[in-house]
Backbone of each chain as ProteinMPNN parsed JSONL, in Angstrom:
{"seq_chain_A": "XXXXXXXXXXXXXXXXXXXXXXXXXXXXXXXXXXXXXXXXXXXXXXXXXXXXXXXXXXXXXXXXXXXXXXXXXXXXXXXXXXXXXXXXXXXXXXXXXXXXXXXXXXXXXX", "coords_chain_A": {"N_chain_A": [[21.878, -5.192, 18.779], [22.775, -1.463, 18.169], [20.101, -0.615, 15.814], [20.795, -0.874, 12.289], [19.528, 1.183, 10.5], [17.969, 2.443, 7.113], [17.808, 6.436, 5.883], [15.909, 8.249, 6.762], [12.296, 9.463, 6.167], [10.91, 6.728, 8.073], [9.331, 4.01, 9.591], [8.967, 3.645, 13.616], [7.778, 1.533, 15.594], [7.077, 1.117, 18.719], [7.695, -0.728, 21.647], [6.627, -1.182, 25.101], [7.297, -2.54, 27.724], [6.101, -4.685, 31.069], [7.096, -7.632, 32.444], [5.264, -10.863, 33.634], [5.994, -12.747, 36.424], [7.718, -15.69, 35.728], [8.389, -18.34, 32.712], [6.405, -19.103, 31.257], [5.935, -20.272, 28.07], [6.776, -17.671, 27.125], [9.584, -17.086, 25.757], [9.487, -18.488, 23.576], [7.628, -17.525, 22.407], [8.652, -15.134, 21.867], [10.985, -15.771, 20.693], [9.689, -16.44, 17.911], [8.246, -14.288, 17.168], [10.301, -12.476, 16.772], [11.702, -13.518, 14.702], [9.534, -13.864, 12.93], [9.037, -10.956, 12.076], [11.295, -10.366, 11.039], [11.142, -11.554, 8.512], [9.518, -10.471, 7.055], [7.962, -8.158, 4.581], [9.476, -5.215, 4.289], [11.09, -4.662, 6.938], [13.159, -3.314, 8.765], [14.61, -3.3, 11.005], [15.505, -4.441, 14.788], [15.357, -3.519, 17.53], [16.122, -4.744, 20.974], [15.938, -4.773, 24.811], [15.819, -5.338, 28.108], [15.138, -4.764, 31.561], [13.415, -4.572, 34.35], [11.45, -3.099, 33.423], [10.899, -3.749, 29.868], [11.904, -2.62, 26.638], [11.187, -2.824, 22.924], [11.931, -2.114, 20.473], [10.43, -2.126, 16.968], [11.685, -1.77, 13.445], [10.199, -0.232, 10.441], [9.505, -0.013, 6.711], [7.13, 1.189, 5.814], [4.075, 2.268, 6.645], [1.933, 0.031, 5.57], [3.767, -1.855, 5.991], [3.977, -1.771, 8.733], [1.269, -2.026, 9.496], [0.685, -4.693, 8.961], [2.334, -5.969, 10.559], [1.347, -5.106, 12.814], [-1.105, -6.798, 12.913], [-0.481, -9.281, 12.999], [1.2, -9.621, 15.244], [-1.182, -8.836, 16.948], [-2.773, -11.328, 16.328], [-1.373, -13.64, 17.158], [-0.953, -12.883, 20.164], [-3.974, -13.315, 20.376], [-4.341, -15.912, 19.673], [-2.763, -17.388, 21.685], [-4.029, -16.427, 23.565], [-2.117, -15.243, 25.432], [-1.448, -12.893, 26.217], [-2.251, -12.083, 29.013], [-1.236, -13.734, 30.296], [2.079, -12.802, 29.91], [2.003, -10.508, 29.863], [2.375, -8.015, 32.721], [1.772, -5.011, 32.224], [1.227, -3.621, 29.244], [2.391, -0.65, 26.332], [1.911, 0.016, 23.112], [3.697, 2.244, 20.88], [2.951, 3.52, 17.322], [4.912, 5.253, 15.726], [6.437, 8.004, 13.452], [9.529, 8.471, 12.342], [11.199, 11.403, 11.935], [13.759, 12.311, 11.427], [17.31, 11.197, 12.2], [20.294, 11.12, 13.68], [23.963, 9.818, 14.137], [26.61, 8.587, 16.038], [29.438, 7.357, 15.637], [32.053, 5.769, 17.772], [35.606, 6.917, 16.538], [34.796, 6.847, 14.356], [34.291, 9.67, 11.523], [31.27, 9.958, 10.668], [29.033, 11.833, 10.837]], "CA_chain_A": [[22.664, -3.954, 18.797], [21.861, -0.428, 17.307], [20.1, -1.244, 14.066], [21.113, -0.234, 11.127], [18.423, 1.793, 9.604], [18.325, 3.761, 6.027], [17.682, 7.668, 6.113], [14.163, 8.35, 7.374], [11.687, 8.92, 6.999], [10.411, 5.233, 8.384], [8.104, 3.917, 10.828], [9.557, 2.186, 14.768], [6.784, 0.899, 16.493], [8.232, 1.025, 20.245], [6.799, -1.817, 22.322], [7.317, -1.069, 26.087], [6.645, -3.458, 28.775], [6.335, -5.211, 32.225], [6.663, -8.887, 32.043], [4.655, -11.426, 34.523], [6.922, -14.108, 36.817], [7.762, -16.934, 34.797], [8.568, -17.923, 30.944], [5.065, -19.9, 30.263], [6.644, -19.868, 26.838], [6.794, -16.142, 26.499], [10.522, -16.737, 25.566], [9.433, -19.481, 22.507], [6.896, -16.481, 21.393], [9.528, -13.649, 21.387], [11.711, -16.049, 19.33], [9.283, -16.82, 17.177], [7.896, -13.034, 16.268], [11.296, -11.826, 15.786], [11.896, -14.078, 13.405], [8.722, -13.482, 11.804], [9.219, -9.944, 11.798], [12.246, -10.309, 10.13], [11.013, -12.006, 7.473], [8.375, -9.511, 6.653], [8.318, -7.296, 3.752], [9.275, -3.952, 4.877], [11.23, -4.774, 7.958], [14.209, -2.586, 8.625], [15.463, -3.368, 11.676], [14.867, -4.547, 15.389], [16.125, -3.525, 19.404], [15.405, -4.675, 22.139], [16.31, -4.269, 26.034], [15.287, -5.53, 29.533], [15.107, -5.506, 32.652], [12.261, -4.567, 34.72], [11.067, -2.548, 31.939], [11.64, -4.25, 28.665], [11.946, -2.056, 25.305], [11.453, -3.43, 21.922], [11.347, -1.641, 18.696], [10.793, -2.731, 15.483], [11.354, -0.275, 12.498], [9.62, -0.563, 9.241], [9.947, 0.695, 5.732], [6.561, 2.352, 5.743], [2.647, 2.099, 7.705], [1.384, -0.743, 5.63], [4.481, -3.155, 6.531], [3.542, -1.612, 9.802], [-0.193, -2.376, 9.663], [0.673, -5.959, 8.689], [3.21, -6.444, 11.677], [1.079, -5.043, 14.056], [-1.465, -7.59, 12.856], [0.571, -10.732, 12.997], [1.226, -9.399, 16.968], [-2.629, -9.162, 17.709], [-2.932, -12.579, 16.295], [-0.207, -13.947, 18.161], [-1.689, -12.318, 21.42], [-5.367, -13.766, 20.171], [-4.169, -17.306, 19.15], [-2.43, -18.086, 22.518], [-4.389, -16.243, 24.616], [-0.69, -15.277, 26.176], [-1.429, -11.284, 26.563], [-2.47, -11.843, 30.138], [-0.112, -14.271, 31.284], [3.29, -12.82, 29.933], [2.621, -9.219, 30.717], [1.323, -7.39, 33.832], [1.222, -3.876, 31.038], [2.505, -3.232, 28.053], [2.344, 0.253, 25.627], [2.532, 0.015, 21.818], [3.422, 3.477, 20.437], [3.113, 3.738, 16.258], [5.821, 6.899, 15.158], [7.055, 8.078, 12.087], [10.78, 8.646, 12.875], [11.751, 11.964, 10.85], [15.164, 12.496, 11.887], [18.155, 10.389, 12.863], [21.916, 10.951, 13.349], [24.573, 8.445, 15.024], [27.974, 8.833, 16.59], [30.252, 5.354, 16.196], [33.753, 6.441, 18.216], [36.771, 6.687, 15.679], [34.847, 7.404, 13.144], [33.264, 11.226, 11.265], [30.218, 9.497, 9.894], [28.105, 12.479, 11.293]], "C_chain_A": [[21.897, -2.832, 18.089], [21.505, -0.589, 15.922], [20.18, 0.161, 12.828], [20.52, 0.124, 10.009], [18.648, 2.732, 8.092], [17.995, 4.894, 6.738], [16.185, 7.622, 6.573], [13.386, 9.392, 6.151], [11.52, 7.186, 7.14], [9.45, 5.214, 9.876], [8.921, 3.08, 12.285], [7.999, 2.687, 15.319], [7.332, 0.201, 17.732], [7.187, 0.314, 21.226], [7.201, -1.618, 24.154], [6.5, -2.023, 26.91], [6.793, -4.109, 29.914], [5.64, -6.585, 31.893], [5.609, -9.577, 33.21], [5.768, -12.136, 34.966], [6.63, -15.234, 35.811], [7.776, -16.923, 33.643], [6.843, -18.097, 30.962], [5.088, -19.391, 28.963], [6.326, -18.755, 26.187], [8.516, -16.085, 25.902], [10.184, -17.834, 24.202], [8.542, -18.323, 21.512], [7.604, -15.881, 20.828], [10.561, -14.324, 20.717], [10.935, -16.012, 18.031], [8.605, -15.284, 16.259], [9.037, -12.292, 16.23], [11.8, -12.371, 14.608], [10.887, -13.782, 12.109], [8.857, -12.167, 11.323], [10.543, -9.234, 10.857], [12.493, -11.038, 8.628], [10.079, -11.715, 6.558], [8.736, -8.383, 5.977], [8.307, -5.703, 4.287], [9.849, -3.83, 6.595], [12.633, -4.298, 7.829], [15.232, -3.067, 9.713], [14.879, -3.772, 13.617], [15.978, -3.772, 16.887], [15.307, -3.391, 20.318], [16.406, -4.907, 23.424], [15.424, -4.907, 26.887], [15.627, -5.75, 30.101], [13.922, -5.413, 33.444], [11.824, -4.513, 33.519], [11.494, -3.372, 30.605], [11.367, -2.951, 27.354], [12.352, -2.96, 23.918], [10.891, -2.812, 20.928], [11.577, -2.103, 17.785], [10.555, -1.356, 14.553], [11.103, -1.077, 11.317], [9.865, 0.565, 8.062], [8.419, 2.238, 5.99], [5.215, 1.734, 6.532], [1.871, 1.002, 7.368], [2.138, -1.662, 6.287], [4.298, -3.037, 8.658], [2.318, -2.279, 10.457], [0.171, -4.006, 10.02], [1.173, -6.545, 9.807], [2.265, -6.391, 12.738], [-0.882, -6.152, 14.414], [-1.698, -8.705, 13.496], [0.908, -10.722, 14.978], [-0.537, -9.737, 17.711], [-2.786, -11.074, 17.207], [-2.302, -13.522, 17.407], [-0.966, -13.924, 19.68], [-3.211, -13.148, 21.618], [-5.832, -15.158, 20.373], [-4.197, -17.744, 20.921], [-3.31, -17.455, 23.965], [-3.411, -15.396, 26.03], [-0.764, -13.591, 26.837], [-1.014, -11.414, 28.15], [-1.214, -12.421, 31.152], [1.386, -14.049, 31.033], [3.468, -11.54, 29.696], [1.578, -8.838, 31.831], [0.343, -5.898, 32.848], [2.32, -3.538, 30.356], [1.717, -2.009, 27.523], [2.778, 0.297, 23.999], [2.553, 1.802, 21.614], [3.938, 3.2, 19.343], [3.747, 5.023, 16.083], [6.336, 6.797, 13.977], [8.58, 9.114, 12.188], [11.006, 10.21, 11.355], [13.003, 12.438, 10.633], [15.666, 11.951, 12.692], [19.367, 10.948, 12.691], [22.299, 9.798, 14.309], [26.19, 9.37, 15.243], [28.482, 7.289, 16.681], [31.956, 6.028, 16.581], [34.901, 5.616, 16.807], [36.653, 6.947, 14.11], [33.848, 8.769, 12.779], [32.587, 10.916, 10.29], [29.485, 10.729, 10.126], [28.538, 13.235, 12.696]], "O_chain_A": [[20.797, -2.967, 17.554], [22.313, -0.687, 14.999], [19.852, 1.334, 12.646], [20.726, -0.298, 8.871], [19.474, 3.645, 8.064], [17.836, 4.81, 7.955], [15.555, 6.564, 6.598], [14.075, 9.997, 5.33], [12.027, 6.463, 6.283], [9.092, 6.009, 10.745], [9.442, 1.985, 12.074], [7.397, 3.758, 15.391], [7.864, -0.907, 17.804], [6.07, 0.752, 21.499], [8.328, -2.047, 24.401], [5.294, -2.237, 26.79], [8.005, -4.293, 30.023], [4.53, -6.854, 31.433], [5.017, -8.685, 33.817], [6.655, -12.295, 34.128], [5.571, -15.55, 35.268], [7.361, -15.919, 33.064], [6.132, -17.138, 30.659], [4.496, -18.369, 28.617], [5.791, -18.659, 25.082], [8.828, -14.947, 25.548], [11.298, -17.907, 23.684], [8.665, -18.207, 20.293], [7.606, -15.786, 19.601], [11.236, -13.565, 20.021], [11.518, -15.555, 17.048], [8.51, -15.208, 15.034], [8.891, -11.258, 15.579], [12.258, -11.731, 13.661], [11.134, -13.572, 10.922], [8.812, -12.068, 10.097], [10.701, -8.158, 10.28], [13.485, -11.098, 7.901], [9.787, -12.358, 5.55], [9.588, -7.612, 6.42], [7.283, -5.109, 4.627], [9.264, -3.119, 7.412], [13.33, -4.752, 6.922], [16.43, -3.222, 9.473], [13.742, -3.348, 13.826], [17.204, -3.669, 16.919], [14.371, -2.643, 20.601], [17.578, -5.201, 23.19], [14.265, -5.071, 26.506], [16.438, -6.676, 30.096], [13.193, -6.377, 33.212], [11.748, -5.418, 32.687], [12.707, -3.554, 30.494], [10.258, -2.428, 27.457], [13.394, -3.598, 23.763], [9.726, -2.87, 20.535], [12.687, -2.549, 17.495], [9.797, -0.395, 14.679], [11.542, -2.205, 11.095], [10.281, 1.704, 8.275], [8.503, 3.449, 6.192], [5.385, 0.631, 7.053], [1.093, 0.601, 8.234], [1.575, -2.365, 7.126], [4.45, -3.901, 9.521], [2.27, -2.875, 11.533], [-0.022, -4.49, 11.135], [0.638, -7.584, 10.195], [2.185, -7.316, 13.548], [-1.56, -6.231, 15.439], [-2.608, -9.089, 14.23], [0.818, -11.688, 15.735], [-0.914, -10.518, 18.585], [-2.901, -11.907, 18.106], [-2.893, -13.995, 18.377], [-1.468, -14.927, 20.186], [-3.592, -13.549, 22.718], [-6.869, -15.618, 20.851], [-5.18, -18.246, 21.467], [-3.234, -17.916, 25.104], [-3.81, -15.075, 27.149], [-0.142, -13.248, 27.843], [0.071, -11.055, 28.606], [-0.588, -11.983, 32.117], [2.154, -14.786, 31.652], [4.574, -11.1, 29.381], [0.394, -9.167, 31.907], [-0.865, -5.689, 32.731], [3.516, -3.301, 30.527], [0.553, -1.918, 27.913], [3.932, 0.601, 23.697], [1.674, 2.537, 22.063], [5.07, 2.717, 19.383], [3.023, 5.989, 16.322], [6.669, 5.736, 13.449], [8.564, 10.342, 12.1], [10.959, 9.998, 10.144], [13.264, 12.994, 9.566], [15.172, 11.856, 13.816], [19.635, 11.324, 11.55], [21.569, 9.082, 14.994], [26.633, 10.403, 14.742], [28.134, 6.373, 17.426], [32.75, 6.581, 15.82], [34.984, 4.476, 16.349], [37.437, 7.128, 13.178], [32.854, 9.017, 13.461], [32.871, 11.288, 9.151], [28.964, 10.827, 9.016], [27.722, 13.934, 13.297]]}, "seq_chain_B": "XXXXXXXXXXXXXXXXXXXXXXXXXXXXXXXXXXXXXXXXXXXXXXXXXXXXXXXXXXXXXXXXXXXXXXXXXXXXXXXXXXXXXXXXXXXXXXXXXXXXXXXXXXXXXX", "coords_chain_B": {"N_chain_B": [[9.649, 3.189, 34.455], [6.322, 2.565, 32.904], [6.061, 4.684, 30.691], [3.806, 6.961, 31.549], [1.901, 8.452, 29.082], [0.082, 11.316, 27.305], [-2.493, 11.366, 24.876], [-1.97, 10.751, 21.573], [-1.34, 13.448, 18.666], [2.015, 13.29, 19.653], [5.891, 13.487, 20.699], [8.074, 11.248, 20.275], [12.04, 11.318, 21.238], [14.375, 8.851, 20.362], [16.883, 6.964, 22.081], [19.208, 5.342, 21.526], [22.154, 3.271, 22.111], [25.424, 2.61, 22.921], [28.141, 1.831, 25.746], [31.081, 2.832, 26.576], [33.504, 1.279, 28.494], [33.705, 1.328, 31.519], [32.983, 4.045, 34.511], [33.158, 7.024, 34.291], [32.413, 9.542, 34.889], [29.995, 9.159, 33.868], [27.803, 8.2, 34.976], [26.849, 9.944, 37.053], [26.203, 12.325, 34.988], [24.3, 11.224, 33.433], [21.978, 11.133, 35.303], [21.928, 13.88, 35.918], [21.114, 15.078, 33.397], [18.303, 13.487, 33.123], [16.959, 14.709, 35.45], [17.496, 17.577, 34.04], [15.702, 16.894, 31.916], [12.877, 16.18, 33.133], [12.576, 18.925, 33.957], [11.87, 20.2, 31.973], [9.981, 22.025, 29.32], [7.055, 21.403, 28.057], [7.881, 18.351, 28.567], [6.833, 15.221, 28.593], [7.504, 12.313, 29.588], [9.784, 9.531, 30.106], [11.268, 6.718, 29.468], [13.997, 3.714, 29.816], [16.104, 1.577, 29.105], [18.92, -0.761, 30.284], [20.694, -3.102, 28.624], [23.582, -4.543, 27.08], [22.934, -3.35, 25.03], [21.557, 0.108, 25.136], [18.496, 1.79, 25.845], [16.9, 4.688, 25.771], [14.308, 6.672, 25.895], [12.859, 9.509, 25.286], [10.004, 11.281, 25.909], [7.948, 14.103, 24.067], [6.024, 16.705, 23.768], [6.26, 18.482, 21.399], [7.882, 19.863, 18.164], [9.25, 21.976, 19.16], [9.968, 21.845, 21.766], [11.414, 19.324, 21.578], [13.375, 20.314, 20.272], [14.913, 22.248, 21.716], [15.351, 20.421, 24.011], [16.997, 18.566, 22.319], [19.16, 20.165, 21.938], [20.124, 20.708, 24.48], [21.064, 18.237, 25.192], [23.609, 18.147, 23.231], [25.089, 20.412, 23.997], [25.366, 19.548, 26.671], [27.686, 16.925, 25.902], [28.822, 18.581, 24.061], [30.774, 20.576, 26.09], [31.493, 18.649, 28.161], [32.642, 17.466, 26.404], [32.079, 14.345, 26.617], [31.086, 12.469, 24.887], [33.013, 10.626, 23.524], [34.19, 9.18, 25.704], [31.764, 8.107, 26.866], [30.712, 6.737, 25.078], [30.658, 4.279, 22.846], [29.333, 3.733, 20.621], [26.172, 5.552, 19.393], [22.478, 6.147, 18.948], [20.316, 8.485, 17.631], [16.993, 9.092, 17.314], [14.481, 10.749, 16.074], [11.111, 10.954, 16.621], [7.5, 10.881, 15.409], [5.184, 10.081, 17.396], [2.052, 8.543, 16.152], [-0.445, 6.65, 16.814], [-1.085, 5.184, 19.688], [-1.669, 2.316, 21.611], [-2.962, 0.487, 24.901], [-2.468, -2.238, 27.222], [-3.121, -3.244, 30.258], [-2.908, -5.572, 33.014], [-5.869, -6.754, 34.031], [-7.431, -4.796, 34.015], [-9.913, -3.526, 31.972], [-9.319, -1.051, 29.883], [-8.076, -0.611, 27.035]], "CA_chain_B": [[8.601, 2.593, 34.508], [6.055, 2.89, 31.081], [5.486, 6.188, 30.83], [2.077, 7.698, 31.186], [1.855, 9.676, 27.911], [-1.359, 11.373, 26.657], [-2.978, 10.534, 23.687], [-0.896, 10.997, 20.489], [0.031, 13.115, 18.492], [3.318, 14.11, 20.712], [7.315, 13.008, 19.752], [9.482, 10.539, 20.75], [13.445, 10.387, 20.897], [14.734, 7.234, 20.381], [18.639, 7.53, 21.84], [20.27, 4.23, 21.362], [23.361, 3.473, 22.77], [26.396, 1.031, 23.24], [28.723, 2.269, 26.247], [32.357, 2.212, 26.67], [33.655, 0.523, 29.457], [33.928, 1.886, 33.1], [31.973, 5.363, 34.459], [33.977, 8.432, 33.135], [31.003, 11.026, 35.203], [28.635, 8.912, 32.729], [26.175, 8.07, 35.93], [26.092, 11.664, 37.171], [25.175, 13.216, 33.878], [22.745, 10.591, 32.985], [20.769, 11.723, 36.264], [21.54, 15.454, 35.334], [20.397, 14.769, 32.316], [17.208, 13.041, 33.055], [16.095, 15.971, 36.16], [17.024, 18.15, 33.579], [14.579, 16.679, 31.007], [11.79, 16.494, 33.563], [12.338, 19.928, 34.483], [11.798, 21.141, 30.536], [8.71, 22.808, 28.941], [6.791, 20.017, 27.24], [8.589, 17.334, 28.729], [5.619, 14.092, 29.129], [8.045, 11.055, 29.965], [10.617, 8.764, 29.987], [11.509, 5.349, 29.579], [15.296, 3.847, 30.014], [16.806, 0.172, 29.909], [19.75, -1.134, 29.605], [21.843, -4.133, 28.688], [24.686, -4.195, 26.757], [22.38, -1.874, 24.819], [20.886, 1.076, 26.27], [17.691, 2.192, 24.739], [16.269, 5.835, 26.714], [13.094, 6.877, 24.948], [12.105, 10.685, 25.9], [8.521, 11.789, 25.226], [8.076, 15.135, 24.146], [4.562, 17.906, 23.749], [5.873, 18.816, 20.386], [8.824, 19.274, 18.001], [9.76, 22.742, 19.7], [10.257, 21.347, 23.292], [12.386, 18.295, 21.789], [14.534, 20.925, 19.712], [15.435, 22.799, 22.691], [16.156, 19.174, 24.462], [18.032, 18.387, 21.89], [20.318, 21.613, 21.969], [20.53, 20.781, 25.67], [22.383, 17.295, 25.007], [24.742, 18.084, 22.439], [25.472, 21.532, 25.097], [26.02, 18.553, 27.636], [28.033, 16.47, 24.95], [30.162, 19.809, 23.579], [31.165, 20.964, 27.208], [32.278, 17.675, 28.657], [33.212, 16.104, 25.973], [32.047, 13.214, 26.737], [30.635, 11.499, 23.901], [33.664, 9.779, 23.338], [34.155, 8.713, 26.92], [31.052, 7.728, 27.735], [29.722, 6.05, 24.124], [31.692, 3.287, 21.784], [28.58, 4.614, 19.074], [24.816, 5.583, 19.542], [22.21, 6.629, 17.262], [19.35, 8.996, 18.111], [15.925, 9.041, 16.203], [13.422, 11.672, 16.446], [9.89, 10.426, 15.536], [6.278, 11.316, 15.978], [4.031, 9.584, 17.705], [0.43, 8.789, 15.832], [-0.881, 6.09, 17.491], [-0.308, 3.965, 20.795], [-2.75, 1.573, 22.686], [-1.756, -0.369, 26.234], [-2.98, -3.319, 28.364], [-3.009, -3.244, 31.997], [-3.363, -6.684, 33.537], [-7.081, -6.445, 34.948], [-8.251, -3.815, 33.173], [-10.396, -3.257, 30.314], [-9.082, 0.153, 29.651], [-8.597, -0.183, 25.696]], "C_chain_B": [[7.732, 2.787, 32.984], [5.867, 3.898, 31.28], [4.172, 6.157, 30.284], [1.716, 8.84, 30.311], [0.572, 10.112, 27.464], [-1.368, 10.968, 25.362], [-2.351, 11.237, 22.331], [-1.933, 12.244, 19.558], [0.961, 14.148, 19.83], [4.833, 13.055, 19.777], [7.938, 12.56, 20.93], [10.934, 10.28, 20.477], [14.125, 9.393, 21.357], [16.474, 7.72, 20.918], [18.807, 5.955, 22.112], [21.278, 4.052, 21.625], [24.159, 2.1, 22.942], [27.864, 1.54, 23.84], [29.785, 1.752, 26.1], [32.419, 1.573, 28.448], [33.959, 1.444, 30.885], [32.886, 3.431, 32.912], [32.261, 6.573, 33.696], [32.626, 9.297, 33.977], [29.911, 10.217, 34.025], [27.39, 8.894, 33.792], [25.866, 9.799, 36.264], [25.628, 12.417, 35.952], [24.42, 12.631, 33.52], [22.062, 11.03, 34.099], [20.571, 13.028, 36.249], [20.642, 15.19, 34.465], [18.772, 14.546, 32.385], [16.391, 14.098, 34.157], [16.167, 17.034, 34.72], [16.054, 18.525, 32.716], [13.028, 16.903, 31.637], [11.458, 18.222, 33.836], [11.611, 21.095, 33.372], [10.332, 21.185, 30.224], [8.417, 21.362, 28.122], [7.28, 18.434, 27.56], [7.004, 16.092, 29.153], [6.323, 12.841, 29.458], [9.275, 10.637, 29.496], [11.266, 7.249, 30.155], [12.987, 4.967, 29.318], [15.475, 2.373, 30.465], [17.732, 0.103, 29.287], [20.603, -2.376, 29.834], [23.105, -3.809, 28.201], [24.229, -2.975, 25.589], [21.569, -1.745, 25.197], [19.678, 1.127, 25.417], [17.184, 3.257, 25.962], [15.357, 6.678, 25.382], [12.789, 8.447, 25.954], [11.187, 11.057, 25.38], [8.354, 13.406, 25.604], [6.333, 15.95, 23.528], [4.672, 17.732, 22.046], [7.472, 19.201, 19.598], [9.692, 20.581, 18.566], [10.747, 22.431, 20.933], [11.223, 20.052, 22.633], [13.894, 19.26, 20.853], [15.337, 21.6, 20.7], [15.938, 21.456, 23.718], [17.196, 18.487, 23.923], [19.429, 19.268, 21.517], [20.467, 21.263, 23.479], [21.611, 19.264, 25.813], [23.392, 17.379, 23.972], [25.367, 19.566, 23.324], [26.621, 20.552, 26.067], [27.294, 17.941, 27.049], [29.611, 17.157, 24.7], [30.828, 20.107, 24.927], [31.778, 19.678, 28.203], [33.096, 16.491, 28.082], [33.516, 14.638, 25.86], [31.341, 11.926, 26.075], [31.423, 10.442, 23.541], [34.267, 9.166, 24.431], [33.365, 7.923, 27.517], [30.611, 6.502, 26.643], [30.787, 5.023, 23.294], [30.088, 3.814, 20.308], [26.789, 4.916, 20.229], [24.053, 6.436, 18.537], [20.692, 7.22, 17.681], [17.947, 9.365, 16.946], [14.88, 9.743, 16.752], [12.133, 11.459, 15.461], [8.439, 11.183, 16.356], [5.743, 10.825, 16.116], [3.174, 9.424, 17.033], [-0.254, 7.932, 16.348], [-0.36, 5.386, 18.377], [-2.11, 3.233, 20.999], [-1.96, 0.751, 23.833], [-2.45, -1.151, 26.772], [-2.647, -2.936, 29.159], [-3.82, -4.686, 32.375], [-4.974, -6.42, 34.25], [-7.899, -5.338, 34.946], [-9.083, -3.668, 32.175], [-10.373, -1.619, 29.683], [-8.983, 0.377, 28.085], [-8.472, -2.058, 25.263]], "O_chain_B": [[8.375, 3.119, 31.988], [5.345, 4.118, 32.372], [3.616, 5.703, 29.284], [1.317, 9.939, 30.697], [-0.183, 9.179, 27.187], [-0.472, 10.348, 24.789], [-2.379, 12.467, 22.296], [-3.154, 12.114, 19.65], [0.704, 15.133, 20.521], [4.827, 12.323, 18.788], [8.23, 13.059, 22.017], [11.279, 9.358, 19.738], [14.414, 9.118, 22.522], [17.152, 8.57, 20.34], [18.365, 5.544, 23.185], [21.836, 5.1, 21.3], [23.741, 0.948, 23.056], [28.78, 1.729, 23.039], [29.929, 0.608, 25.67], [31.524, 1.508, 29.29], [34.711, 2.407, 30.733], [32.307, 3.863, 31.915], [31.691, 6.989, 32.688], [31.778, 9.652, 33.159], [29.081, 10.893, 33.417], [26.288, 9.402, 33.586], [24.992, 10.565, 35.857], [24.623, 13.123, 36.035], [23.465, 13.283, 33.098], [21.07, 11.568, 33.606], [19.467, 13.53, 36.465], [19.447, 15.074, 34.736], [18.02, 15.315, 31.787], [15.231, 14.374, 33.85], [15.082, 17.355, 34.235], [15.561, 19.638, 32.532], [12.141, 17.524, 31.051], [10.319, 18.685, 33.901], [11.093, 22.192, 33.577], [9.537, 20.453, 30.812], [9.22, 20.524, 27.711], [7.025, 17.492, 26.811], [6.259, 16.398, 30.084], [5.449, 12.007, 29.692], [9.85, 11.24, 28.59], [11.731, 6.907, 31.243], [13.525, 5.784, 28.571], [15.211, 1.906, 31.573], [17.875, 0.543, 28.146], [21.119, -2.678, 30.91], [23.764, -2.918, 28.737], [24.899, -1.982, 25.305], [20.746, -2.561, 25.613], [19.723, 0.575, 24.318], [17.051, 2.769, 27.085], [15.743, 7.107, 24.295], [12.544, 8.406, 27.16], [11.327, 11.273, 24.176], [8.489, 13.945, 26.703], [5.679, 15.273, 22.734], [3.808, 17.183, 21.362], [8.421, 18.888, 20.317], [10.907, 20.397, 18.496], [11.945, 22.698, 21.03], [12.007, 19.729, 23.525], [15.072, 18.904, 20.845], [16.553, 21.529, 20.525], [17.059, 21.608, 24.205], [18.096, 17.926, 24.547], [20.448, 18.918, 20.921], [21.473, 21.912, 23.764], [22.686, 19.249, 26.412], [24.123, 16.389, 23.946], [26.565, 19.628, 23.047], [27.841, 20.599, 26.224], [28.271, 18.377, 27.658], [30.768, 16.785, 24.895], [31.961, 19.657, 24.76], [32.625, 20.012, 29.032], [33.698, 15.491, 28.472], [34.441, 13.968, 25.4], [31.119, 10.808, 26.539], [30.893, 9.373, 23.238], [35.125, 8.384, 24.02], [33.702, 7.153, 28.416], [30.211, 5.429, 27.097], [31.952, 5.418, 23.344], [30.337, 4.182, 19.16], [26.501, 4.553, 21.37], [24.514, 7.153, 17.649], [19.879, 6.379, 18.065], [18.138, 9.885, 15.847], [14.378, 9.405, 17.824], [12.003, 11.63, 14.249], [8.358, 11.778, 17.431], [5.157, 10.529, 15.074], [2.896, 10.604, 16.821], [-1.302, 8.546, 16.544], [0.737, 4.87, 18.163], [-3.23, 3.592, 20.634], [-0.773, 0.423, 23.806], [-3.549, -0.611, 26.896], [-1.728, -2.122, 29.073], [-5.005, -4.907, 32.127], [-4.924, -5.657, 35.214], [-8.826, -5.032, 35.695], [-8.405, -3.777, 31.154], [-11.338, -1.122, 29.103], [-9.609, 1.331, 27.624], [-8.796, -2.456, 24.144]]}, "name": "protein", "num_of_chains": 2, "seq": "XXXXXXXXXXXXXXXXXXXXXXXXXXXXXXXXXXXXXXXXXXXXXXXXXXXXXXXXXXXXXXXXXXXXXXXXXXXXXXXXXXXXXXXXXXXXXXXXXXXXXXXXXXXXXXXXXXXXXXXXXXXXXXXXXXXXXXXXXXXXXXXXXXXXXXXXXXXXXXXXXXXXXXXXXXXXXXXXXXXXXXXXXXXXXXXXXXXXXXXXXXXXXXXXXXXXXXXXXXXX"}
């Protein structure tokens, strides 16, 4: 769901992508680095989306917990070799979010 | 599809979302909406999935061109009143780009 970020600034690192046919355990990975990512110092919050397109951002406190994450992904990618076979193309974009509001119906949070 | 963005820096808003139930005019103004974004000064892309949450990512030149986009959805918003029709909450994040990189299956592009 929409995560529930402090005030900004902070860092999302917005992952966009087109998968390949088939898991060939691309669904044992993407358990396995959200978990890690959520157990990483400096990890605020995650969402993700798909269907063709998939969207997945992760937000961070600040650019090293960033650095470190986006690490732990190239490894990941390096280890299994998996880049090729569980996307056709993907887009990382690093941002530094400087303004957020929200609307939740019923209530005048903002 | 991913959007084809040039090379950073440029700004992305994050709009997040978690709809109410049935249309309410929500499909026709999301396609207003999205000609009208292409049609705007600075406008470089857009990306858009959704499950039970939405995630619509607009890529913008600079933070001029997303201030005037963003005066054009709360216009939309104020005049149809349909924030509370169309949304149960959502939460919009305006960030800046500084770095991306992308795969393409069969490429060695970066």
């Amino acid at each position: 769901m929409i995560a529930n970020t402090p005030g900004p600034p902070y860092y999302a690192v917005i992952f966009s992508s087109v998968r390949t046919e088939g898991d060939n355990g691309y669904s044992a990975m993407a358990d396995k680095m959200a978990e890690l990512a959520k157990s990483q110092e400096g990890f605020l919050g995650m969402e993700s989306v798909r269907e063709e397109l998939g969207i997945t951002i992760s937000y961070w406190l600040d650019l090293e917990s960033v650095r470190k994450w986006r690490e732990n992904l190239e490894h990941t990618f390096a280890r299994s070799q998996g880049r090729a076979q569980w996307y056709k193309a993907f887009k990382v974009r690093i941002s530094r979010v400087e303004v957020d509001y929200d609307f939740i119906k019923g209530s005048h949070l903002k």
